[in-house]
N, C-alpha and C positions, 0 to 999 in steps of 0.2 A: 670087576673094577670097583673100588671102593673110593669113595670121594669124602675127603674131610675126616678123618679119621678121628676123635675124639683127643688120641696122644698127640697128635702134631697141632692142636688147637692153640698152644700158650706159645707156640713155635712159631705159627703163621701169625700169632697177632703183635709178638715182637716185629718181625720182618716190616711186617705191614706199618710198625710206629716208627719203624727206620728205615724208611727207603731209600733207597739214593734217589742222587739227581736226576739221572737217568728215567729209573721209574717214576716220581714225579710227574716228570717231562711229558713221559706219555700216556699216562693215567689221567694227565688232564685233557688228551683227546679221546680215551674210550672212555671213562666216565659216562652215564645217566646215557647210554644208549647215541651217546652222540655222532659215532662212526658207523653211518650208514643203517640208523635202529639195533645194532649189536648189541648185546647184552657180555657183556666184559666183566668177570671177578679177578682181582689181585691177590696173592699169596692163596690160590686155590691147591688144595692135594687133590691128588687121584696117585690113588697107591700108598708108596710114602716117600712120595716126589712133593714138592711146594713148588709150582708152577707161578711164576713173576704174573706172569695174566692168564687169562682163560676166557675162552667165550663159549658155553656151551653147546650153542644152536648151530656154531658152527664147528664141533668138535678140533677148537686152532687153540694150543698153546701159543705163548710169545714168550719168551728169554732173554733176559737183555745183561751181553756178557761183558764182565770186565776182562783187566787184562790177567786175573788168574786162569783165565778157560783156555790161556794159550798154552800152559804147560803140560805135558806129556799126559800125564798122568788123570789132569781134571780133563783136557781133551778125549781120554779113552772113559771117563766116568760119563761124560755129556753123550757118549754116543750110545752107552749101553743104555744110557737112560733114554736115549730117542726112539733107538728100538722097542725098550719095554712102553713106551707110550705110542706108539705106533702100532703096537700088537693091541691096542687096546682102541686104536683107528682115529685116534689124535695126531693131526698135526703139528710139527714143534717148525717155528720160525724164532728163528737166534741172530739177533742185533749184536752189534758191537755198542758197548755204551756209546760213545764219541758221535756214532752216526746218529744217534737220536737227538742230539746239540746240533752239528753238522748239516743236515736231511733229512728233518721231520715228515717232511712230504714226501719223500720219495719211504720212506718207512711205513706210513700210514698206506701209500700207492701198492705194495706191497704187503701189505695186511689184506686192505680190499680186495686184493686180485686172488686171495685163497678165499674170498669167503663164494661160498653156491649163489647162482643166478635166483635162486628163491630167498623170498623172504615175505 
């Protein structure tokens, strides 16, 4: 597994200076370890994926999709990519933008309930 790759560097730090609302939204609750002591990075690679969040410690992606990831085609891209991050024993959890405005708590509920009883 290769994390951060040098070429995706000017890539993720665009992403990063344009985030949506969305990510915003919920960047201001994993920010500075604030969910539950987590350690949360935004616009992280592994591979030459650019993962919306990461939390290392606990090997969990988070994805937060609009409404392009309904179409055929991005829908069979997001799976192959779950699998190839899955093979590498990261979990991917995929929000719909909307629910993160919506039910933030029940998203966050749902974050915590993947992370390990250790910490």
């Amino acid at each position: 597994m290769i994390n951060n790759k040098k070429i995706l560097i000017t890539y993720r730090k665009r992403l990063r200076n344009n985030s949506t609302p969305s990510e915003i939204r919920l960047w201001t609750y994993l920010k500075n370890k604030q969910l539950l002591d987590r350690k949360f990075r935004r616009q992280h690679s592994i591979d030459n994926f650019i993962l919306d969040f990461y939390c290392p410690g606990e090997k969990l992606a988070i994805e937060l999709d609009g409404g392009y990831h309904n179409t055929p085609v991005q829908s069979a891209k997001d799976k192959e990519r779950d699998l190839i991050l899955k093979s590498y024993r990261i979990k991917v959890l995929r929000f719909r933008n909307e629910l993160v405005f919506r039910d933030i708590n029940g998203v966050l509920e749902t974050i915590m309930g993947e992370f390990s009883s250790e910490k």
